[in-house]
C-alpha positions as CSV (number, residue, x, y, z in Angstrom):
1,X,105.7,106.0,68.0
2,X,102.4,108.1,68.1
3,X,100.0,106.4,65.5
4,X,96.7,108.3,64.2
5,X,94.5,105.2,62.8
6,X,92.2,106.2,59.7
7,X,89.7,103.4,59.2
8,X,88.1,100.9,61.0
9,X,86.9,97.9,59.3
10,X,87.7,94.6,59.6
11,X,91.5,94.9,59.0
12,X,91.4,97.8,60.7
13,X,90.2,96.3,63.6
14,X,92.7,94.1,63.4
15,X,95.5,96.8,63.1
16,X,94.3,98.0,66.1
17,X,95.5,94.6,68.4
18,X,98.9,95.0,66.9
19,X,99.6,98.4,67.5
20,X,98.1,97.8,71.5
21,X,100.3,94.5,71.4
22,X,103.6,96.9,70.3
23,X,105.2,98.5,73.5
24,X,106.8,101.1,71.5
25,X,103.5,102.4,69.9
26,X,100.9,104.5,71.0
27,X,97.4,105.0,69.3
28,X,97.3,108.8,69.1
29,X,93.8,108.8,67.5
30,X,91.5,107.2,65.4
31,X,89.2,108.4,62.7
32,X,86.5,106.4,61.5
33,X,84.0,107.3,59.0
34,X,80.6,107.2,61.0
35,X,79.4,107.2,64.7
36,X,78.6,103.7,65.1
37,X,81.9,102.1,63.8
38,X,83.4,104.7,66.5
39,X,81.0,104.0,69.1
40,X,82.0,100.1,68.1
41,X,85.6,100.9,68.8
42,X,85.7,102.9,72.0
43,X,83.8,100.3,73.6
44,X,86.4,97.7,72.3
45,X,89.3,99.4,73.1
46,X,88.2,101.8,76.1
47,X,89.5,105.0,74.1
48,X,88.9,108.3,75.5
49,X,86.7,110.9,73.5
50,X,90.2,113.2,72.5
51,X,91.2,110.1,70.9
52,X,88.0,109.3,68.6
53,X,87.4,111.1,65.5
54,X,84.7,111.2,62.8
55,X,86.3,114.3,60.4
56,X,89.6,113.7,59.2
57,X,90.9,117.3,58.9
58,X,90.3,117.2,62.8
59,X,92.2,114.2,63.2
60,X,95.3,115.5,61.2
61,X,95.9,118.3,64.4
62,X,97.0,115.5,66.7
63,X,100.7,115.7,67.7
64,X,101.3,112.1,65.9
65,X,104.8,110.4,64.3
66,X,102.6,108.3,61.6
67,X,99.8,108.0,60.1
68,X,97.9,104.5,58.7
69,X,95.5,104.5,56.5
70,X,93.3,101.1,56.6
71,X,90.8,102.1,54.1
72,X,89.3,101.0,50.7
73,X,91.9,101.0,47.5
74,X,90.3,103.7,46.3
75,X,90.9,106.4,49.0
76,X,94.5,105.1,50.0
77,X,96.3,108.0,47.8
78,X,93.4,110.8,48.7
79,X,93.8,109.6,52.3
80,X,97.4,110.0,51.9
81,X,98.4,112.9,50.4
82,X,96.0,114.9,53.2
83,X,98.1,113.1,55.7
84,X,101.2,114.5,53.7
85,X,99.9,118.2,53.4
86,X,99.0,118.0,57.0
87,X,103.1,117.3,57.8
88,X,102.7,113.5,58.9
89,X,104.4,110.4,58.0
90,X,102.0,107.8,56.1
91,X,101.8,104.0,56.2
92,X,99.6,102.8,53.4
93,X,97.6,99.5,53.8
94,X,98.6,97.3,50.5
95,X,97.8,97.9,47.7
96,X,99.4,101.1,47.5
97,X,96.3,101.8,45.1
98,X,95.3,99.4,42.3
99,X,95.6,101.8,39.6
100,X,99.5,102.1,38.4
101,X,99.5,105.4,36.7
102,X,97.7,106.8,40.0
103,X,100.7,105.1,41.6
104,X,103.3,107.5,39.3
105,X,101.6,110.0,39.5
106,X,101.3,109.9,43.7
107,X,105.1,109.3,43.2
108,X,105.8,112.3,42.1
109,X,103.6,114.8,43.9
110,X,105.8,113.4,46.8
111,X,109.4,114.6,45.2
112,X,111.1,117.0,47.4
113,X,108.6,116.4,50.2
114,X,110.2,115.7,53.7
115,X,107.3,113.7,54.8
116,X,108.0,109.5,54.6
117,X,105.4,107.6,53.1
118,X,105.7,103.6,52.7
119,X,103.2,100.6,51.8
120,X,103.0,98.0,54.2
121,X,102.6,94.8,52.9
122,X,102.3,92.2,56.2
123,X,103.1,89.2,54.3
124,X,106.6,90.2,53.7
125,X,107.1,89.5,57.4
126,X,107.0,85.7,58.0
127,X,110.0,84.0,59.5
128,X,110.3,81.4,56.6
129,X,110.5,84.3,53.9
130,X,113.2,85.6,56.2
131,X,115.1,82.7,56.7
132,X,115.4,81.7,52.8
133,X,116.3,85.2,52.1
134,X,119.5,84.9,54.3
135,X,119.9,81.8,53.6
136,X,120.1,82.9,49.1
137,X,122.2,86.1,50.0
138,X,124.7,84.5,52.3
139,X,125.7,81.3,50.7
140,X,124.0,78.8,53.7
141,X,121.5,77.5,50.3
142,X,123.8,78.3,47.2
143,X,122.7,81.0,44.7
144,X,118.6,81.2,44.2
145,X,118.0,79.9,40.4
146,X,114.2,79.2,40.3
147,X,111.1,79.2,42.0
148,X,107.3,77.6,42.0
149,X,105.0,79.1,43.9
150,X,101.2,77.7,44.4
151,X,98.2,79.3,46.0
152,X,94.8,78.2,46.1
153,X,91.8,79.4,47.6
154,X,88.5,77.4,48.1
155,X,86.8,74.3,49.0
156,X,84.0,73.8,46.6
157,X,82.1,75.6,43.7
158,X,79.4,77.2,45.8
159,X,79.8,80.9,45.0
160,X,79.3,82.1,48.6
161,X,82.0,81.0,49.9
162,X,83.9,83.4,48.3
163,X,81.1,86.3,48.5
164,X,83.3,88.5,51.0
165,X,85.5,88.5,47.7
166,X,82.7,91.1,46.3
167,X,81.5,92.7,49.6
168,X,80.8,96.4,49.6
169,X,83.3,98.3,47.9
170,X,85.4,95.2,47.2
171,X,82.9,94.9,44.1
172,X,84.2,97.4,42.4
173,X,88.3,96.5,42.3
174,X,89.7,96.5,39.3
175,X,91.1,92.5,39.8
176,X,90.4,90.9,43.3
177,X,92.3,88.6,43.1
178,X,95.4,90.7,41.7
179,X,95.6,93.5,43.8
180,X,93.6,92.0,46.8
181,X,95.5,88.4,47.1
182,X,98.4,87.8,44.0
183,X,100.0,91.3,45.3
184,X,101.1,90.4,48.3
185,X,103.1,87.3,46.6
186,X,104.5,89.4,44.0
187,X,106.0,91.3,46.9
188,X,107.7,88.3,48.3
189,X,109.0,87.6,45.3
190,X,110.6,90.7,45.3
191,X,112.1,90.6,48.7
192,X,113.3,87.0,48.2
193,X,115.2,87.7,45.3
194,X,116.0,91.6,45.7
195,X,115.4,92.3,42.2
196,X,112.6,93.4,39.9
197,X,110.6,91.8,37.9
198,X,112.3,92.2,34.1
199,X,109.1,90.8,31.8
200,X,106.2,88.9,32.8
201,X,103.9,86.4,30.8
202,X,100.3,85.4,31.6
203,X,97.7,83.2,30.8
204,X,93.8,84.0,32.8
205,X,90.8,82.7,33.4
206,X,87.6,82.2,35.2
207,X,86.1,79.0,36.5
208,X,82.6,79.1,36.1
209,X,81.6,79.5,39.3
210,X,83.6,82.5,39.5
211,X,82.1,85.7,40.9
212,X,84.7,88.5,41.1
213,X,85.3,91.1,38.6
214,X,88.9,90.4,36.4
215,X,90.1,86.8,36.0
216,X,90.6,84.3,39.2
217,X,93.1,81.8,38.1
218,X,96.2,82.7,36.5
219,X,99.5,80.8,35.8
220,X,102.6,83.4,35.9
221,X,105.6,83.5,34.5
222,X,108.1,86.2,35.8
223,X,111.8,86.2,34.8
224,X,113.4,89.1,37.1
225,X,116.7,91.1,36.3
226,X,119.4,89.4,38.3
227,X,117.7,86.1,36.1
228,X,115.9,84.8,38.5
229,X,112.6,82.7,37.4
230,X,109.1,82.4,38.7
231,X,106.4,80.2,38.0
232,X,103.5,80.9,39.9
233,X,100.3,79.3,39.6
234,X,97.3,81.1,41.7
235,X,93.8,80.5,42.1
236,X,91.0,82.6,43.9
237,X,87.9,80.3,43.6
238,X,90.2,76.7,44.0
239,X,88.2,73.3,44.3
240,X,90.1,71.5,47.2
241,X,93.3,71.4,48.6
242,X,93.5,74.6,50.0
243,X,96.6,76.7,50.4
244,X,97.9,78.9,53.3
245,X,97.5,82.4,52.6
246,X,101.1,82.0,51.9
247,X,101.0,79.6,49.0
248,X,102.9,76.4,48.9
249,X,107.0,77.2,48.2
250,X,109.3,75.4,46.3
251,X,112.4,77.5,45.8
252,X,115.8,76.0,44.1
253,X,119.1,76.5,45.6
254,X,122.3,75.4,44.1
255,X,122.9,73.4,47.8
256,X,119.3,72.1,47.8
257,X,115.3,72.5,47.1
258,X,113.6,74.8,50.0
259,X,110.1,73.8,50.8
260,X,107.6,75.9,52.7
261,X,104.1,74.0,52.6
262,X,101.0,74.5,54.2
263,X,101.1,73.0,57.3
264,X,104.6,71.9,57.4
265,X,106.2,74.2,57.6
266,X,109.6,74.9,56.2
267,X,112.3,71.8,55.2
268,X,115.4,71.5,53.2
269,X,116.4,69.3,50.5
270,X,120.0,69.3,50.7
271,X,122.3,68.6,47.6
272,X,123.8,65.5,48.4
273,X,127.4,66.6,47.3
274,X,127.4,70.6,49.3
275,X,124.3,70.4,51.2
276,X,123.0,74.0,52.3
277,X,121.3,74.3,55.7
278,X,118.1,76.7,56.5
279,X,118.8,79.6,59.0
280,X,116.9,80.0,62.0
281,X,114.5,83.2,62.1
282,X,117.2,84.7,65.4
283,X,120.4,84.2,62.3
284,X,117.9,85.5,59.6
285,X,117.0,89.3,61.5
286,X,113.2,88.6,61.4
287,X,111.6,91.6,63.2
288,X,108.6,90.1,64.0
289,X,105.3,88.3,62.8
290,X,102.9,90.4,60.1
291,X,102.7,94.1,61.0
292,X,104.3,93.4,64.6
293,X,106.9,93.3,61.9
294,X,105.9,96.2,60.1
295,X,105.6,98.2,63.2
296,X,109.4,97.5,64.0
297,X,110.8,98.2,60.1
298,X,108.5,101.6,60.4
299,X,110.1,102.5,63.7
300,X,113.3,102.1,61.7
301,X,113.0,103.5,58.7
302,X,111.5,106.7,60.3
303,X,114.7,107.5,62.1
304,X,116.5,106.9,59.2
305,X,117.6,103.7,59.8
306,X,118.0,100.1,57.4
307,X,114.6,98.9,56.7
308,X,112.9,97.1,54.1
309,X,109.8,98.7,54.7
310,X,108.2,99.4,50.8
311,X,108.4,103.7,50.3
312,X,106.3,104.4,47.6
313,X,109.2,104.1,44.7
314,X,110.0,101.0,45.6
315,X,106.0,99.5,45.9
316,X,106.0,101.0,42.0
317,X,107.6,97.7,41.4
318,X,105.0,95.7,42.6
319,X,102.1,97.4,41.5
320,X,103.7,97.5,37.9
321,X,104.3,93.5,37.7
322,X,100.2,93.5,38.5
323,X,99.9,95.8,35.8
324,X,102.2,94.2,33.7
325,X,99.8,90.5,34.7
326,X,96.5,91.5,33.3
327,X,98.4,93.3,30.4
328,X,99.6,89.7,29.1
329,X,96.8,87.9,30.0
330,X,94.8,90.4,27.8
331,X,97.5,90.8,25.1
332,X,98.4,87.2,25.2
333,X,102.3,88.5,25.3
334,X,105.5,88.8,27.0
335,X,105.4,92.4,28.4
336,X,108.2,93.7,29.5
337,X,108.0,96.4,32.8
338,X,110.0,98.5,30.8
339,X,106.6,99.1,28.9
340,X,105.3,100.3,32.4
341,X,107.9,102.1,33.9
C-alpha cells in the first residue's frame, strides 16, 4: 500500500513510525508545509529528495494507493477533497472536521465518486475494546445493557499543564476537549455497541483554572437506538487521579460487570448464576494496536473487503453526537440526532 503523507507535526511524526513499522506499506511521499519541518524529516527518516515535497499539487502526481492527511481540523476537508480530485483514496486524521454541517456537506460532494475516503480514529483499535465487543455480540458476556465511562485529564490546577491544549492553531477549535479528546470515546461507544446514538443530554462547565475555548468538563448522557445507555463523565483540566487516555470502563453485561481501568487492565465480574468470560484479543479479530490497526482495516477496506474502518457517512455519526453535546449543554435539553441528521 503506497501512502503519500500530508503533514508533519507531532502526530504526524508519529504516523510516520507506524507506517515504516507496517511491512505492507510504503511511504510514497510526503508533503510538509515548509523547508525546515522537511529538512527535519529527511534527516529522521533518511528519505530521498523524489519523496519530499513542500507543494501539494506536486505531491498529488505520485503513483500512490492512499492518501493521509495529518493536519490541523481546519484543512482536513480542503486537504481532502484535492486528494479526491487528484483520483486518490483519503484517510482523514480524526476529527473528520469539527464543524458538522461541513461534515454533510463533504458527504455529499463525494456521492458518485469512486475514490474511498474514511476517518481514522486510532482509539477504536485497542484489544480490550475488541474483546468486549465479541464478547456483547456473541453471547460470551450476555446482551450489553449499560455503560459508565470516566476520563480525566490532569494533576493539579496550574494552567500550563494543559497549555499544549491551546498551542498554535489548537487555539482556535471550536471545543478542545470535544472534538480533540471526548470524540474519540464517542467513537468507541459506537463500535462497542454498533448502534447510533438516538438523543443525547448534557450538562458543561469550566473549572476555573480552565484555559481552552468551549466547556472542559461534561457529564453525558447518551441513550443509543438498539437502547443501549451511556453515562459518561469527562474532564479536560481533572485535579488528580488521572485517567488513561482511554477512560476508566465499566460496562454491564447480563453474565457480568466488564472493567477496563487504568492500569489494570481488563477483568470480569461474572454473574454468579451464568457467568460470562472475556475473549482473548486472538478470539476477538483485533488487527492490531492504534493505526498498526488502522493500517490493516485500510488495507481491507480498500480492496473491498469487511472493515470497520469509519468512511465518511458513517463518521457523520460521531461528529453529530459532538454536535448534538454542546447543543444540550447550551440548550439545557434532550436533543435528539434526529435534529442533526
Amino acid at each position: 500500500m503506497r501512502i503519500i503523507q500530508v503533514g508533519y507535526g507531532y502526530w504526524g511524526e508519529s504516523w510516520m513510525q507506524f507506517i515504516a513499522d507496517d511491512p505492507e506499506a510504503e511511504l510514497a511521499a510526503l508533503c510538509v508545509k515548509t523547508e525546515k519541518s522537511l529538512e527535519r524529516a529527511k534527516a529522521k527518516w533518511n528519505l530521498p529528495d523524489e519523496k519530499c515535497f513542500t507543494d501539494y499539487d506536486e505531491a498529488l502526481k505520485v503513483d500512490a494507493d492512499v492518501v493521509i492527511i495529518v493536519m490541523p481540523h481546519y484543512a482536513h476537508v480542503e486537504f481532502a477533497k484535492k486528494a479526491v480530485l487528484a483520483g486518490k483514496n483519503v484517510l482523514i486524521e480524526k476529527p473528520l472536521c469539527d464543524d458538522l454541517d461541513e461534515a454533510k456537506e463533504f458527504y455529499r460532494w463525494l456521492q458518485g465518486r469512486p475514490e474511498k475516503v474514511f476517518v481514522s480514529h486510532n482509539y477504536r483499535y485497542r484489544a480490550e475494546l475488541w474483546q468486549m465487543k465479541e464478547g456483547f455480540d456473541h453471547g460470551k458476556l450476555g446482551a450489553l445493557q449499560f455503560i459508565q465511562l470516566d476520563y480525566r485529564s490532569g494533576m493539579t490546577t496550574d494552567p500550563q499543564e494543559h497549555v499544549w491544549n491551546v498551542a498554535g492553531w489548537r487555539g482556535s477549535q471550536v471545543c478542545m476537549q470535544t472534538y480533540e479528546c471526548a470524540v474519540h470515546h464517542y467513537d468507541m461507544f459506537r463500535f462497542l455497541t454498533g448502534s447510533n446514538a438516538k438523543t443525547v443530554y448534557a450538562k458543561a462547565w469550566n473549572p476555573p483554572w480552565a484555559i481552552t475555548r468551549g466547556p472542559e468538563s461534561y457529564f453525558v448522557t447518551i441513550e443509543f437506538e438498539n437502547g443501549v445507555k451511556a453515562c459518561f463523565s469527562n474532564h479536560q483540566s481533572s485535579v488528580g487521579a488521572q485517567t488513561e487516555f482511554h477512560g476508566d470502563w465499566q460496562v454491564q453485561g447480563a453474565r457480568g460487570l466488564v472493567r477496563w481501568i487504568s492500569g489494570k487492565g481488563i477483568s470480569l465480574y461474572p454473574a454468579s448464576d451464568n457467568p460470562g468470560v472475556i475473549p482473548t484479543p486472538e478470539e476477538s479479530g483485533f488487527p492490531g494496536f492504534d493505526r498498526a490497526g488502522v493500517l490493516v482495516e485500510l488495507r481491507r477496506a480498500l480492496r473491498g473487503e469487511a472493515s470497520v474502518l469509519p468512511s465518511v457517512e458513517d463518521n457523520l455519526n460521531t461528529l453529530a453526537i459532538c454536535a448534538a453535546v454542546l447543543k444540550s449543554a447550551k440548550e439545557d435539553r434532550v436533543v435528539s440526532l434526529n435534529e442533526l441528521l
